[in-house]
C-alpha positions as CSV (number, residue, x, y, z in Angstrom):
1,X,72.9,22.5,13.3
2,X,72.0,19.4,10.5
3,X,72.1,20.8,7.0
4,X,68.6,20.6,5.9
5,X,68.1,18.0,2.7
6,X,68.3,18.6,-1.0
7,X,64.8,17.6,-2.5
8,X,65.9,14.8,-5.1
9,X,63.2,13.4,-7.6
10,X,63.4,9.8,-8.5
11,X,65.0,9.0,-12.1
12,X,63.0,6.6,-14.2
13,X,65.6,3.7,-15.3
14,X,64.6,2.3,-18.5
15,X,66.9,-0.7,-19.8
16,X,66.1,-2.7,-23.0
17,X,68.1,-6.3,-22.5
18,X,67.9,-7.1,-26.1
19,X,68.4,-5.8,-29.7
20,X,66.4,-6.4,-32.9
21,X,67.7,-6.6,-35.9
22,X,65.7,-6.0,-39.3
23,X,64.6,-9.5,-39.4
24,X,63.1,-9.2,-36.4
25,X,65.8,-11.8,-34.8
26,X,66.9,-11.0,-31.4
27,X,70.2,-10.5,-30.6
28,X,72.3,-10.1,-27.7
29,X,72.9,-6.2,-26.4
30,X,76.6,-5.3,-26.6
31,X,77.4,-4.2,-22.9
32,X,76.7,-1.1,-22.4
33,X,80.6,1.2,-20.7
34,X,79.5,2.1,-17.0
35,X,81.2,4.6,-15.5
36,X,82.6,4.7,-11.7
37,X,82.9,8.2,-10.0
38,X,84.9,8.8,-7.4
39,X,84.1,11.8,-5.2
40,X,86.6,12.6,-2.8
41,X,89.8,14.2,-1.0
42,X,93.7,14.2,-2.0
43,X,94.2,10.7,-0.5
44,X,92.3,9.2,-3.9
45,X,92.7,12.4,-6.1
46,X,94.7,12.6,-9.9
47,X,98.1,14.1,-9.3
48,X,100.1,16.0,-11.9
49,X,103.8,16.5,-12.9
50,X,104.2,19.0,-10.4
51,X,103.2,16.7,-7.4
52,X,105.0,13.4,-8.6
53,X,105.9,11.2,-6.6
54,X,102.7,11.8,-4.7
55,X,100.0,9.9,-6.5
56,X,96.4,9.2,-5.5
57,X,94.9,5.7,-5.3
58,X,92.3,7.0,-7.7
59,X,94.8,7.2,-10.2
60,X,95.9,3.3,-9.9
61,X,92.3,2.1,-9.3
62,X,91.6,1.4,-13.4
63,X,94.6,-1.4,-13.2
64,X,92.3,-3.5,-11.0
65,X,89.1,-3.1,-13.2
66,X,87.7,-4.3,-16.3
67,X,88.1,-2.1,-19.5
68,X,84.4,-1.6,-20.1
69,X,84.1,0.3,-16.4
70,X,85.8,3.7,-17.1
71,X,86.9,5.7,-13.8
72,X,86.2,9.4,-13.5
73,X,87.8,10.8,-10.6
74,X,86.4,14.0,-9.4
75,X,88.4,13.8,-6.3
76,X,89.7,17.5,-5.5
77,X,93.0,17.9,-2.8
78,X,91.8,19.8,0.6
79,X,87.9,18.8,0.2
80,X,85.9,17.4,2.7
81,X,81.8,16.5,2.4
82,X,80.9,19.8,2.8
83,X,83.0,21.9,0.5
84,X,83.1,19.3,-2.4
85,X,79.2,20.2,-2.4
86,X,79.8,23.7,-1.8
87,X,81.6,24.3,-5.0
88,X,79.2,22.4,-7.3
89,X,81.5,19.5,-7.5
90,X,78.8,16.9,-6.3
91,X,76.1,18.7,-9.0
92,X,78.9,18.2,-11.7
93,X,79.4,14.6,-11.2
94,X,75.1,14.5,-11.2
95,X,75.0,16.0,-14.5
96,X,76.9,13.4,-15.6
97,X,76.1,9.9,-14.2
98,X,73.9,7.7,-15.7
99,X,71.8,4.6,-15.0
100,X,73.9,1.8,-13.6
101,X,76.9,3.4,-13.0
102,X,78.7,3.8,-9.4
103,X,79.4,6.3,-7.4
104,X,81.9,6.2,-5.0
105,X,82.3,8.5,-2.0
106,X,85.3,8.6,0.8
107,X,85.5,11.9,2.5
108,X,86.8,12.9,6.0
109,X,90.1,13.4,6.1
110,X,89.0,16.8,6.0
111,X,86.2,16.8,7.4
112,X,87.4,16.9,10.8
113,X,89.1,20.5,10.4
114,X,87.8,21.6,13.2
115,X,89.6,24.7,12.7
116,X,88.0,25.5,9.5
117,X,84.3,26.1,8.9
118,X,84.4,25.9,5.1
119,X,85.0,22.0,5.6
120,X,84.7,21.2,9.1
121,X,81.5,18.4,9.2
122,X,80.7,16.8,12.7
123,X,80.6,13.5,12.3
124,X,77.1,12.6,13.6
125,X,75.3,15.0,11.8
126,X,76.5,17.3,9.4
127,X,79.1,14.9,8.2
128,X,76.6,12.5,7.8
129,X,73.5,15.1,6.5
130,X,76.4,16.1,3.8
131,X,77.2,11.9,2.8
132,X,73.2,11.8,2.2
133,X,73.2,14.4,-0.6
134,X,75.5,12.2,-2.8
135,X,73.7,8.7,-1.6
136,X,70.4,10.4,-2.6
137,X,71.7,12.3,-6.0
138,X,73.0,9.3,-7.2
139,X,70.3,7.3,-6.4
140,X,67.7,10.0,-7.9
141,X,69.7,9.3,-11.3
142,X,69.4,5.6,-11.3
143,X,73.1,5.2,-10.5
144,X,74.4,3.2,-7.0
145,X,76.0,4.9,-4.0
146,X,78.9,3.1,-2.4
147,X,80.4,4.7,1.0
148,X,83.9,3.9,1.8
149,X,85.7,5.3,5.2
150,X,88.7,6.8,4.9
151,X,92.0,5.4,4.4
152,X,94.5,5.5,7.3
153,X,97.3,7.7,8.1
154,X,100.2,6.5,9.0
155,X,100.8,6.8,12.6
156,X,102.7,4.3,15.0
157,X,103.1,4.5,18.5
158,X,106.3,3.4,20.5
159,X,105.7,-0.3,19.9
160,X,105.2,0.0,16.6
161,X,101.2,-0.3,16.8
162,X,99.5,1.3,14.1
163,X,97.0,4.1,15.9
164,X,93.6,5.1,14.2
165,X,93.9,9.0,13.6
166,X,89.6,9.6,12.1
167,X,88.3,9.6,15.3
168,X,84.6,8.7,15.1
169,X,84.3,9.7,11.4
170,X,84.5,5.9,10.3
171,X,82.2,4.7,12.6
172,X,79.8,7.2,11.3
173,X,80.5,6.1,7.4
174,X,79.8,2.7,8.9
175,X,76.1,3.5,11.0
176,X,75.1,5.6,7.9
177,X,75.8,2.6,5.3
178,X,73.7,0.6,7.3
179,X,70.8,3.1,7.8
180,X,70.4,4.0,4.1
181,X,71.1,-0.1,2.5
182,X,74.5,1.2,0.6
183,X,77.1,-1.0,-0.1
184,X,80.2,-0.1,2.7
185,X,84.4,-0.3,1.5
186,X,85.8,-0.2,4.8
187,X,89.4,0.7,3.6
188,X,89.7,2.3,7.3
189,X,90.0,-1.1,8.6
190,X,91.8,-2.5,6.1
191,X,94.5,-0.3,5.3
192,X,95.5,0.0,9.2
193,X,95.6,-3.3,9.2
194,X,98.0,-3.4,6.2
195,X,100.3,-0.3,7.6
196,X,100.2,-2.9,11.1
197,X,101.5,-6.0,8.8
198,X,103.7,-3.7,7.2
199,X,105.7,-2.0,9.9
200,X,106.8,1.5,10.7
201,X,109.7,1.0,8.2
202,X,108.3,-0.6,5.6
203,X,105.3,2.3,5.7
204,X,107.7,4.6,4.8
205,X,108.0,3.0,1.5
206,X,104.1,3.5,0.7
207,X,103.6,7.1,1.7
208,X,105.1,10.2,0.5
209,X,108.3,10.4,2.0
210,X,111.0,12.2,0.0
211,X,114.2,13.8,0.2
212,X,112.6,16.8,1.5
213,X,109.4,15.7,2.5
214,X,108.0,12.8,5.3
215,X,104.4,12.9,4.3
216,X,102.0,10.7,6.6
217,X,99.4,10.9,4.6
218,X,99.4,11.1,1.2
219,X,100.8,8.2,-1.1
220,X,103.6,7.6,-3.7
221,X,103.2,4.4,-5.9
222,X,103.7,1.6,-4.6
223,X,101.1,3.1,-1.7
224,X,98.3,3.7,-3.8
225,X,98.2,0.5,-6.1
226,X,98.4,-1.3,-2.9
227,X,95.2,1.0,-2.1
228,X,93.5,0.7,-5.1
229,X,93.7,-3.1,-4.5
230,X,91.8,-3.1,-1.3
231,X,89.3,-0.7,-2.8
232,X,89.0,-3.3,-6.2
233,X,89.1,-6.4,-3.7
234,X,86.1,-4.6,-1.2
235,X,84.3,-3.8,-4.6
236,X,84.4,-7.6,-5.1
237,X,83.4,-8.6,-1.8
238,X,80.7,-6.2,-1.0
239,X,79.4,-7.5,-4.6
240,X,79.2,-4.2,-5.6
241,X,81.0,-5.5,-8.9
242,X,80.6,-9.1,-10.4
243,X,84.4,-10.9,-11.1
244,X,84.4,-10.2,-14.3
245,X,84.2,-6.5,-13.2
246,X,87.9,-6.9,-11.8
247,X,91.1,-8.2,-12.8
248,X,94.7,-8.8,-11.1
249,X,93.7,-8.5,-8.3
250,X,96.6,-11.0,-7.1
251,X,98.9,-9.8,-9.4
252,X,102.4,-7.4,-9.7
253,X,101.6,-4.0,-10.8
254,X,104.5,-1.7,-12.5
255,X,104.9,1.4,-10.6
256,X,106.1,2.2,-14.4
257,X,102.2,2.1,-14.6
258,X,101.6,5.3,-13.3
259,X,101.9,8.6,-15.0
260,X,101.7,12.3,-14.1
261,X,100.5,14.1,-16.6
262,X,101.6,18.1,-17.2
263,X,99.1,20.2,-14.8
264,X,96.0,21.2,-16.8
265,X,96.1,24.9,-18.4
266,X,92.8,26.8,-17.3
């Protein structure tokens, strides 16, 4: 059955381009910090101490953007569209968003938990009934949704092909992006097409893989800067940011750049 709609009411956006000083003179506005959210799954969530190497592309996505767009990443490990609503997460991000900031959403790796009811979304309906409430929230508040299907797992077959794994989630993100006018980041396509250019070997390098661990799906460094990039670069090309919204995007980044900080204390 389709999850029935939240009713959303239309934000009023007021923006004043100019400034006045007591002279009456007009003066240029300073420009104003906008915020991009990220709602989402442990592919692009904030790792701590306790998880490192494993590191989320959310975490290296700041690297690629200006210093006046601050990232908030509410991305939660395990989530899917429906239980990221569920527990209030979407409302949080809502209370918080403003006018002209961005809100971007990549769900499904857990979505297609079949197994699980407390995530499990189908793809042409709930999944996509569920994507609606944070295209709609977002918009309600004067801020702009940005859909973005999920990033690939890493999966070869004996030739050394690299094999979708989403099934029809993608194609879903993608139908719904067109249907509701929202910009699409299809990092789907893009990253299997980086994992293909890459290798099976070379993967290995980008994903999780430890001494005691072979993780297909979750990144270490190198892995999630080289995500982040395609997320800043789409951001670029969809013109959901202008180029001075982005920077190095062509450019070495440190895996001394990211840090795991010490998990938080509730």
């Amino acid at each position: 059955m389709s999850l029935t709609r939240r009713q959303v009411t239309v934000a009023a956006l007021g923006a004043v381009p100019v400034a006045f000083a007591a002279t009456g003179t007009a003066q240029a506005a300073p420009r104003r910090t906008r915020t991009l959210y990220i709602a989402g799954d442990s592919t692009a969530a904030q790792k701590y101490s306790d998880a490192a190497p494993e590191t989320g592309w959310g975490m290296a996505l700041p690297f690629f953007l200006c210093q006046d767009l601050a990232v908030a990443n509410h991305a939660v490990n395990g989530r899917s569209s429906k239980s990221f609503v569920d527990e209030g997460r979407l409302d949080a991000i809502l209370g918080l968003i403003k006018p002209g900031d961005l809100l971007l959403i990549q769900f499904g790796h857990n979505d297609e938990k079949s197994e699980d009811p407390t995530r499990y979304t189908e793809p042409w309906s709930t999944y996509q009934d569920y994507l609606r409430l944070y295209i709609e929230g977002a918009r309600a508040r004067g801020a702009r949704p940005v859909l973005a299907t999920s990033v690939e797992r890493r999966k070869f077959d004996a030739s050394g092909n690299a094999l979708p794994t989403h099934k029809e989630y993608p194609a879903a993100v993608r139908a719904l992006a067109a249907e509701e006018g929202v910009a699409l980041l299809d990092i789907q396509a893009l990253s299997i097409a980086l994992w293909q250019q890459l290798g099976v070997e070379e993967t290995k390098r980008y994903f999780n893989w430890t001494a005691t661990e072979q993780d297909n799906t979750h990144f270490n460094p190198p892995g999630a800067i080289a995500v982040a990039r395609l997320v800043a670069g789409e951001l670029l090309h969809r013109r959901v940011l202008a180029p001075r919204d982005v920077r190095r995007l062509d450019a070495e980044i440190p895996e001394s750049w990211i840090t795991w900080p010490s998990p938080a204390t509730v």
